[in-house]
Backbone as CSV, one residue per row, in Angstrom:
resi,resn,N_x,N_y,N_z,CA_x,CA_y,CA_z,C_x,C_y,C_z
1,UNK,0.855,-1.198,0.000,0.000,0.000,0.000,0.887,1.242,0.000
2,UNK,0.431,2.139,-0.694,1.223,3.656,-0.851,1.128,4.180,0.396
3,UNK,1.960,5.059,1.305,2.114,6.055,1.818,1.395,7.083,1.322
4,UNK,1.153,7.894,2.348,0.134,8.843,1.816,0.367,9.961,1.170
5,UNK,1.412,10.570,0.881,2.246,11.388,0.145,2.456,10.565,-1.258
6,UNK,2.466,9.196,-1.405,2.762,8.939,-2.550,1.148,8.891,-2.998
7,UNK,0.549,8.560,-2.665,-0.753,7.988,-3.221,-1.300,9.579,-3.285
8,UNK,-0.910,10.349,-2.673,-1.774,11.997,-3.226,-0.998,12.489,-4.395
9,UNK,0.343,11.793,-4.534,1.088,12.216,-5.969,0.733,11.315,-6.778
10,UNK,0.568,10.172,-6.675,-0.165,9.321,-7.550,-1.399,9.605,-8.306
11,UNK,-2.526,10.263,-7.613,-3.021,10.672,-7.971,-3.704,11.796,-8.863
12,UNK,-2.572,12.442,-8.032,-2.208,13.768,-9.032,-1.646,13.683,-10.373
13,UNK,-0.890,12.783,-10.506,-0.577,12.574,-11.774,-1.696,11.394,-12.725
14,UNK,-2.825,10.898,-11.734,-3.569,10.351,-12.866,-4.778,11.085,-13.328
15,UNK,-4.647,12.554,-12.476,-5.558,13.672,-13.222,-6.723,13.855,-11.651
16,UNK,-6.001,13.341,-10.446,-6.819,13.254,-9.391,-6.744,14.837,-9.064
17,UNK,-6.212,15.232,-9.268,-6.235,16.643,-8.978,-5.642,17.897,-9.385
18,UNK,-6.194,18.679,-10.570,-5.985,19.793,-11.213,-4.461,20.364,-11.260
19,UNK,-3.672,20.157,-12.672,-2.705,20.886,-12.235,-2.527,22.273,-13.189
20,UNK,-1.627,22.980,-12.748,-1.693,24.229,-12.922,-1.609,24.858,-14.554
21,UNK,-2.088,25.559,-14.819,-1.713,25.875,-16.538,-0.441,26.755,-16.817
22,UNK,-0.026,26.097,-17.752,1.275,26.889,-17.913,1.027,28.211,-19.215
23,UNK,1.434,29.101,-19.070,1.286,30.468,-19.961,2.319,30.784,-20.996
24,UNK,2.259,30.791,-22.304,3.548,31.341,-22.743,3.742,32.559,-22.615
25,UNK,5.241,32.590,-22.324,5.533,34.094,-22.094,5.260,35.313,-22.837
26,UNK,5.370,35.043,-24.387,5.584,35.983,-25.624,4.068,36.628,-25.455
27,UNK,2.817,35.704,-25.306,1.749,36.587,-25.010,1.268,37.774,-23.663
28,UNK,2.326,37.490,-23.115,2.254,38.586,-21.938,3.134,40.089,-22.251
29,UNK,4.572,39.329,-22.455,5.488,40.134,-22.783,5.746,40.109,-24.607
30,UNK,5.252,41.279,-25.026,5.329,40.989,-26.593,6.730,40.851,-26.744
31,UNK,7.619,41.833,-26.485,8.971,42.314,-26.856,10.222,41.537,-25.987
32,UNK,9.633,39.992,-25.835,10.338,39.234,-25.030,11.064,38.257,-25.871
33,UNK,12.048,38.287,-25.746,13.345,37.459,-26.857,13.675,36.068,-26.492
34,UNK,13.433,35.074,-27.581,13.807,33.737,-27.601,15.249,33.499,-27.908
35,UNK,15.762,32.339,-26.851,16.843,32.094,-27.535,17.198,30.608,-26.930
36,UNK,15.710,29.994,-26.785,15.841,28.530,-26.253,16.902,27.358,-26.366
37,UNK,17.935,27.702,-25.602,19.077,26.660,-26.270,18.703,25.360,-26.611
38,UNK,17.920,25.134,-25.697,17.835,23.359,-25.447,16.928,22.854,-26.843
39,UNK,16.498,23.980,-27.182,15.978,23.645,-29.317,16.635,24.139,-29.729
40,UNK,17.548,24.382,-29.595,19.576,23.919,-30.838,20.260,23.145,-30.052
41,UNK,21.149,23.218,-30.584,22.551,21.865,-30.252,23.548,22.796,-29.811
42,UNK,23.118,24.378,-29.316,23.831,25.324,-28.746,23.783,25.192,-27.635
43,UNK,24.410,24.014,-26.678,23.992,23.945,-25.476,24.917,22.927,-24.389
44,UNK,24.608,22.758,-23.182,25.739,21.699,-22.537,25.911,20.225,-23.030
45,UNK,24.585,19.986,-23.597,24.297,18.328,-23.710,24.858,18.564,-25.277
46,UNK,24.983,19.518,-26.051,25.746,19.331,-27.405,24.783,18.468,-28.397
47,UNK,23.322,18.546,-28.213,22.237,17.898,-29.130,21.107,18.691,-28.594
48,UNK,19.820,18.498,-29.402,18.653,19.322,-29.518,17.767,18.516,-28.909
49,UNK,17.301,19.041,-27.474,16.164,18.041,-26.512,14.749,18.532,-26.670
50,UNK,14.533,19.645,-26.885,13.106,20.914,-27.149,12.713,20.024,-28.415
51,UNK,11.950,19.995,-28.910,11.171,20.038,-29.979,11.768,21.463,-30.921
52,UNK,11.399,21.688,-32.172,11.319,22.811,-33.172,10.156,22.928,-32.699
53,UNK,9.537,24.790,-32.280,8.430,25.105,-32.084,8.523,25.071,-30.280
54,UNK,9.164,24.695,-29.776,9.115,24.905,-27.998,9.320,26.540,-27.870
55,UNK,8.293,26.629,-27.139,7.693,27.876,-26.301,8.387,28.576,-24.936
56,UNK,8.225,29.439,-24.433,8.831,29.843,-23.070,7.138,29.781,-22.423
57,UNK,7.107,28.713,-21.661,6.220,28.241,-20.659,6.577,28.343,-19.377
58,UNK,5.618,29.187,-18.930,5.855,29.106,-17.350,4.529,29.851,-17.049
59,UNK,4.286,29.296,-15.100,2.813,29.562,-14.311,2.480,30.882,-14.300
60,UNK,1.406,31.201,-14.576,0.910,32.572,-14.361,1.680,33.626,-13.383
61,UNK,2.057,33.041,-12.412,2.713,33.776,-11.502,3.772,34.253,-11.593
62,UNK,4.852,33.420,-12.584,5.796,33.420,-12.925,5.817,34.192,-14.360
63,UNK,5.306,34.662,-14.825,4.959,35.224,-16.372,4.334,37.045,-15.815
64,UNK,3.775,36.562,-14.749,3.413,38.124,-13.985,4.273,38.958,-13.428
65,UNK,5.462,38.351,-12.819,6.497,38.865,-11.912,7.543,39.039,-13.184
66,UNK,7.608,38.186,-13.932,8.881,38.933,-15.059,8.561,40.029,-15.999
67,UNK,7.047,39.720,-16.195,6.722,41.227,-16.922,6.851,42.714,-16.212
68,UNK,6.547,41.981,-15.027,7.508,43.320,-14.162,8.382,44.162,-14.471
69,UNK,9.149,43.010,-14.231,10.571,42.790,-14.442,10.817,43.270,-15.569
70,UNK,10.437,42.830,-16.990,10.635,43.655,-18.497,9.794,45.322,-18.136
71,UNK,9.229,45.335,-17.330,8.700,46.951,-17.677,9.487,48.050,-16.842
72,UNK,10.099,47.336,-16.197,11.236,47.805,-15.032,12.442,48.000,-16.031
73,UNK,12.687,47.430,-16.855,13.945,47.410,-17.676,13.959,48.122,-18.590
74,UNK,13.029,47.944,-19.402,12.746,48.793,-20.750,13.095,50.335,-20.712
75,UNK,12.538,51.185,-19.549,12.952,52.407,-19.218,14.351,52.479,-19.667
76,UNK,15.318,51.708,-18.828,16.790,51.621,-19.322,17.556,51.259,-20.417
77,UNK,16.449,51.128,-21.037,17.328,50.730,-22.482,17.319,49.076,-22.774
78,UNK,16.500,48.331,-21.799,17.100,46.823,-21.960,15.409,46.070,-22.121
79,UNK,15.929,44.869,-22.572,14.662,43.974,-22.857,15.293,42.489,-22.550
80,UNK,14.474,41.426,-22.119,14.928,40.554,-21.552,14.398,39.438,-22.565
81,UNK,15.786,38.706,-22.663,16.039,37.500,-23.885,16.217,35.616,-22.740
82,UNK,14.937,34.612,-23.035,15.223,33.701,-22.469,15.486,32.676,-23.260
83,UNK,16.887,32.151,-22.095,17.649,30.491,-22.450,16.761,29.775,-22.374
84,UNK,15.882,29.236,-21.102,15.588,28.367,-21.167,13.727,28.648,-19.700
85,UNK,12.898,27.954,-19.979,11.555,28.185,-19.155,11.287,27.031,-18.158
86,UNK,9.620,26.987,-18.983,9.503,24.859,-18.406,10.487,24.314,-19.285
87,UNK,10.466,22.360,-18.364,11.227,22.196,-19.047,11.182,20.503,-18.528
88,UNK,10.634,19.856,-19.628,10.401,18.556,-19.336,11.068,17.882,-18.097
89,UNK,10.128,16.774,-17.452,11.109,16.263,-16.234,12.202,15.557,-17.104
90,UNK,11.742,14.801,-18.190,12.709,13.728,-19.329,14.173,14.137,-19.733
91,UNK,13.775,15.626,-20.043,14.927,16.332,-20.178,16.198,16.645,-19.222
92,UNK,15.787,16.406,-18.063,16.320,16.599,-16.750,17.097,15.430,-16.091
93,UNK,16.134,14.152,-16.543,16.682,13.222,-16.869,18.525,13.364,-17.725
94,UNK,18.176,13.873,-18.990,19.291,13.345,-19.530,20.503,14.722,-18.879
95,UNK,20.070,15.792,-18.477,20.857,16.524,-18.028,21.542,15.942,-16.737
96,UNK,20.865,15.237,-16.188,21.852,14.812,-14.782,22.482,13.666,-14.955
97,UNK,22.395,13.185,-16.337,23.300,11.631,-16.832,24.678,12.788,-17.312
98,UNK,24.237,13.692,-17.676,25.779,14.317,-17.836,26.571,15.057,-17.183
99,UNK,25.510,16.057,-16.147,26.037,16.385,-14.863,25.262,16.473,-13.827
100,UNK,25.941,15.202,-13.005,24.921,15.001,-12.221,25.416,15.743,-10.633
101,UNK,25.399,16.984,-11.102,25.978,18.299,-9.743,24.701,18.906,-8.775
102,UNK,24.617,18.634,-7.846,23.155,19.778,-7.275,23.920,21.123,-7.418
103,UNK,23.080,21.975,-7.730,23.694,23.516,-7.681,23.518,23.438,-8.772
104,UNK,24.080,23.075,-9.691,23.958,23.056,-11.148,22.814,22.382,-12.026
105,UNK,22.821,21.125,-11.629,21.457,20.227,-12.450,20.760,19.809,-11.213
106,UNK,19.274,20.258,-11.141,18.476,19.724,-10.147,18.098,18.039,-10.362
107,UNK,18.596,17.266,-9.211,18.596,16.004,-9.560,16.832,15.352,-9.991
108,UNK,16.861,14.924,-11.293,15.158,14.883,-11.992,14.284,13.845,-10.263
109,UNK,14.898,13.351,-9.974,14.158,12.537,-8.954,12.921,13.158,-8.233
110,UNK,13.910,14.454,-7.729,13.076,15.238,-6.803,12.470,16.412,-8.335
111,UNK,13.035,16.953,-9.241,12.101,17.938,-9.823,13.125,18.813,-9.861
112,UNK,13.325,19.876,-10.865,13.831,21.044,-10.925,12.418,21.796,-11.074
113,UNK,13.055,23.502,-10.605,11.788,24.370,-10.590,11.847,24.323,-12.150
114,UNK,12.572,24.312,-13.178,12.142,24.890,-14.676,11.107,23.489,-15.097
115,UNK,11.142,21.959,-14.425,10.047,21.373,-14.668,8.783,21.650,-13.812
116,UNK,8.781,22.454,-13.476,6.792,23.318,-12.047,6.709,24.047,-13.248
117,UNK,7.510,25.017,-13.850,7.281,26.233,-14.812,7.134,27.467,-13.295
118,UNK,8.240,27.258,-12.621,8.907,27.984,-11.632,10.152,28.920,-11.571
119,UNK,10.551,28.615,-13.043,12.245,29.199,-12.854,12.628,29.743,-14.433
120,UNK,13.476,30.251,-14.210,13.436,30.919,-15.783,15.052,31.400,-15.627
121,UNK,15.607,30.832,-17.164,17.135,31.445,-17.294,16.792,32.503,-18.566
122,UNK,17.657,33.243,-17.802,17.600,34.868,-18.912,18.497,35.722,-18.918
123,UNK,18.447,36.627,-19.503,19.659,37.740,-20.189,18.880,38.904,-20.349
124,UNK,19.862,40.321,-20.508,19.568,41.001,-20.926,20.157,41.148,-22.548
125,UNK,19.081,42.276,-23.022,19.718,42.351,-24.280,19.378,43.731,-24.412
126,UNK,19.812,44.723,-25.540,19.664,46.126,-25.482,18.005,46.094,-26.115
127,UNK,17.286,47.214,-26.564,16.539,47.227,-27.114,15.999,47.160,-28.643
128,UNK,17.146,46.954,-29.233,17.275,46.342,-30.649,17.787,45.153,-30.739
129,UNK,17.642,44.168,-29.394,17.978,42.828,-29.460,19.574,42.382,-29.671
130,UNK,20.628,43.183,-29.188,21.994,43.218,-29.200,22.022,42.488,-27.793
131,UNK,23.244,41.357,-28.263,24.079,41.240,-26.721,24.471,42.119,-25.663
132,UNK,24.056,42.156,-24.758,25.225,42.848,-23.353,25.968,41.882,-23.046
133,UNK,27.057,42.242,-22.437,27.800,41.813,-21.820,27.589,40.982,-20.315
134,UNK,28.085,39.871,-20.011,27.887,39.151,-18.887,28.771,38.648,-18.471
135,UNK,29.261,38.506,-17.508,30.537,37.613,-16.607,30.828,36.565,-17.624
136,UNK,30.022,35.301,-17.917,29.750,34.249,-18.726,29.408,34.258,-19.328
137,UNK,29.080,33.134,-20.483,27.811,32.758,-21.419,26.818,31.992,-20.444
138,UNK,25.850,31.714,-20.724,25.035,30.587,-20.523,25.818,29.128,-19.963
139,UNK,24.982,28.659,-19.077,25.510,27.283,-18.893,26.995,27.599,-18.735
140,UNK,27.854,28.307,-18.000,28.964,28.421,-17.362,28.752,27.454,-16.412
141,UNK,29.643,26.046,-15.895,29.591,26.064,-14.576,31.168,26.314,-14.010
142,UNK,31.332,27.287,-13.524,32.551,27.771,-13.257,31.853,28.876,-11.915
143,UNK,33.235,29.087,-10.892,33.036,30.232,-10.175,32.996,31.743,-11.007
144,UNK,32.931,31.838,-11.986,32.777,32.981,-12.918,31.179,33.276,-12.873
145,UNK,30.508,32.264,-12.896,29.407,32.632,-13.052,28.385,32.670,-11.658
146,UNK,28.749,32.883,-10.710,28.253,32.895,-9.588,27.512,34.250,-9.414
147,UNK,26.946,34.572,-8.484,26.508,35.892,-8.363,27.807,36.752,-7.436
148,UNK,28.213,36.537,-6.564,29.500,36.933,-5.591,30.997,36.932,-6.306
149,UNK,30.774,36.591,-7.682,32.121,36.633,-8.705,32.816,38.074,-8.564
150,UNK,33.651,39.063,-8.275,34.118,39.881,-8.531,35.321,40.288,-9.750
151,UNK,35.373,38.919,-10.283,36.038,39.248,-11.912,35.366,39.627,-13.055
152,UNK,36.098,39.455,-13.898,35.599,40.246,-14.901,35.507,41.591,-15.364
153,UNK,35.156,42.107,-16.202,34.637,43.611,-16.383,33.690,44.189,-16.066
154,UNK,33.692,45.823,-15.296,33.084,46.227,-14.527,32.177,46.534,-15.642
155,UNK,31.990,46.182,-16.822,30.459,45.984,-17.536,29.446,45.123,-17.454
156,UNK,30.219,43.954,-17.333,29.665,42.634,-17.303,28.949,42.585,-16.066
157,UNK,29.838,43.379,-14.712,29.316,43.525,-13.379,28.429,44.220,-13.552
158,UNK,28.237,44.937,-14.333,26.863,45.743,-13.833,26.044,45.592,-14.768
159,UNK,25.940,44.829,-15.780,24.968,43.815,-16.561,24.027,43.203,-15.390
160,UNK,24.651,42.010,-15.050,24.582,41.499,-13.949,23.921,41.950,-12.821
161,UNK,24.141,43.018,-12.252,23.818,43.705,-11.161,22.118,44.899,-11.680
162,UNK,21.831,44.636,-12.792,20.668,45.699,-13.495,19.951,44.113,-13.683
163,UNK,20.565,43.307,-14.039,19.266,42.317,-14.054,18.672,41.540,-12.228
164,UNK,19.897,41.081,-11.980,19.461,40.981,-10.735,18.728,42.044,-9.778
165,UNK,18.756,43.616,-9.894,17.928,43.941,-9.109,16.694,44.096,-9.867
166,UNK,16.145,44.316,-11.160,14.775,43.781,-12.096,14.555,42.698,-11.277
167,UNK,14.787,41.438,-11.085,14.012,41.007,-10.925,14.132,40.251,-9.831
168,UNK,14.744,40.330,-8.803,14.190,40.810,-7.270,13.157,41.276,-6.856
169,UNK,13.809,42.541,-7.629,12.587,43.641,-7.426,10.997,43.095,-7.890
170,UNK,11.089,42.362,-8.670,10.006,41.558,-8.999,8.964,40.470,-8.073
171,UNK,10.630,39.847,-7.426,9.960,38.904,-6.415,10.408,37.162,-6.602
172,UNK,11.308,37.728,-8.254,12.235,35.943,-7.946,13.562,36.179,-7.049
173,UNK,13.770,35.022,-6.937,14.733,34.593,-5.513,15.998,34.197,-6.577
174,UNK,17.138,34.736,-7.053,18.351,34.321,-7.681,18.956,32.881,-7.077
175,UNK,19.326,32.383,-8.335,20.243,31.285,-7.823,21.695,31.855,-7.929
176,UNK,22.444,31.752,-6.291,24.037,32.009,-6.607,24.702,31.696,-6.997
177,UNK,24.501,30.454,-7.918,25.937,29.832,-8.702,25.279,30.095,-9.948
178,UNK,24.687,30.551,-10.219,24.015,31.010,-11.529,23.142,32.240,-12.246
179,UNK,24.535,33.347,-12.450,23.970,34.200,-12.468,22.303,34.958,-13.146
180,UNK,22.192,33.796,-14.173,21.127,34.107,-15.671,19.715,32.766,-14.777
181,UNK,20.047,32.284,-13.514,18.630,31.353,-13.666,18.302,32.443,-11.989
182,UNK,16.593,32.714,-12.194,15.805,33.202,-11.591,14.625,32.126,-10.936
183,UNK,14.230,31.818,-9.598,13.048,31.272,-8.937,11.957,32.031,-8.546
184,UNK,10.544,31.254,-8.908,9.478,31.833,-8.158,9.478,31.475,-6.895
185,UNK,9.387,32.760,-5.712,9.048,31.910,-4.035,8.516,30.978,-4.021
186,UNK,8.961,29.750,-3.669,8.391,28.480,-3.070,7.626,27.628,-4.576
187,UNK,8.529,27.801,-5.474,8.793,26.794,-6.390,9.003,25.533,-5.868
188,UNK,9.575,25.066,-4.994,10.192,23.650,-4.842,8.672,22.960,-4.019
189,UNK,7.685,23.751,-3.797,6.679,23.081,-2.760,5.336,22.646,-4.206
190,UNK,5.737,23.488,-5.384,4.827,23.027,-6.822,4.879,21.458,-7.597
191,UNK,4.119,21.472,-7.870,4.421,20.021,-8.607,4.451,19.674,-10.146
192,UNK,5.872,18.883,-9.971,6.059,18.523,-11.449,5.492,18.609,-12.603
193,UNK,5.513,19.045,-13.782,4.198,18.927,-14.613,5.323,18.727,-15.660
194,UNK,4.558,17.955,-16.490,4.605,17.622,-17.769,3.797,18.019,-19.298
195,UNK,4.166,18.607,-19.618,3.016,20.157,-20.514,3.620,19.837,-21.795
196,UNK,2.930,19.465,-22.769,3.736,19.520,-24.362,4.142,21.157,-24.789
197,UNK,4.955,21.174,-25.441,5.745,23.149,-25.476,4.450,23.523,-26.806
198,UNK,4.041,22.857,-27.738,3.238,23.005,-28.808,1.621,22.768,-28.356
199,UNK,0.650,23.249,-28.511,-0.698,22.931,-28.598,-0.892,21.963,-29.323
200,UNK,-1.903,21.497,-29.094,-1.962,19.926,-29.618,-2.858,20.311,-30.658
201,UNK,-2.664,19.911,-32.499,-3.178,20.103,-33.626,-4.813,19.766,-33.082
């Protein structure tokens, strides 16, 4: 017999109980920039896990607090470009067969927030869609890319330091070994979902 924590997740996943809808971003935020690695082979795993056509999906709540966040920015000249949103548990899977680091890859067992549609990796970009400058690229795992890094160029630092207070100021919680991934409060207490990135024909 299940434990009762398993048998209320059990259930939940056989449709016993409502799970949350995920929103694409681009309809909230028009002027919000794709640059989904994980649909190219521009990425850590060095192959294409997204589908052609994957979306920036994430919970209402999470799509509310970054538009914030983009209307907070825009004043300054900047518009915000995302790596990566939801994000299959499957996928997470194959990310922790290649690094299987906490801090870095949330181990799929328990759930990463980008599979709730809790967490979001992002960048700034100018307002004609130009690179800024950042400590790193994407998917750094190095002490370079931490938030407490003091190398680099004092551009890159204050790249860095204009996105992180956007979206604070918003109400996501930064991850410190990663400067570009952002949490919704109490992401880790949401549950897993599994959402196709395309509407179903």
């Amino acid at each position: 017999m299940l434990p009762a924590a398993g048998l209320t997740l059990t259930l939940a996943l056989l449709g016993g109980a409502p799970k949350p809808e995920l929103v694409d971003a681009t309809t909230i935020i028009p002027d919000l920039v794709l640059d989904l690695r994980y649909a190219t082979k521009d990425n850590f795993l060095k192959r294409q896990v997204y589908p052609d056509g994957a979306r920036c999906l994430l919970l209402p709540d999470s799509v509310k607090r970054l538009k914030q966040a983009a209307d907070v920015l825009r004043p300054q000249g900047y518009r915000l470009k995302v790596y990566d949103c939801y994000r299959p548990r499957a996928v997470q899977y194959e990310m922790w067969k290649i690094l299987p680091k906490p801090g870095y890859v949330a181990d799929p067992r328990k759930g990463s927030n980008h599979n709730r549609g809790g967490a979001v990796d992002l960048t700034l970009v100018t307002k004609d869609g130009a690179e800024v400058e950042m400590p790193t690229p994407f998917d750094d795992f190095t002490p370079a890319a931490h938030h407490g890094y003091t190398g680099g160029t004092p551009a890159s630092r204050e790249h860095r330091e204009v996105l992180r207070k956007a979206m604070e100021g918003a109400g996501f919680k930064r991850n410190r070994m990663e400067w570009w991934h952002y949490d919704l409060p109490g992401a880790t207490k949401l549950p897993v979902l599994d959402v196709p990135f395309t509407p179903a024909e």
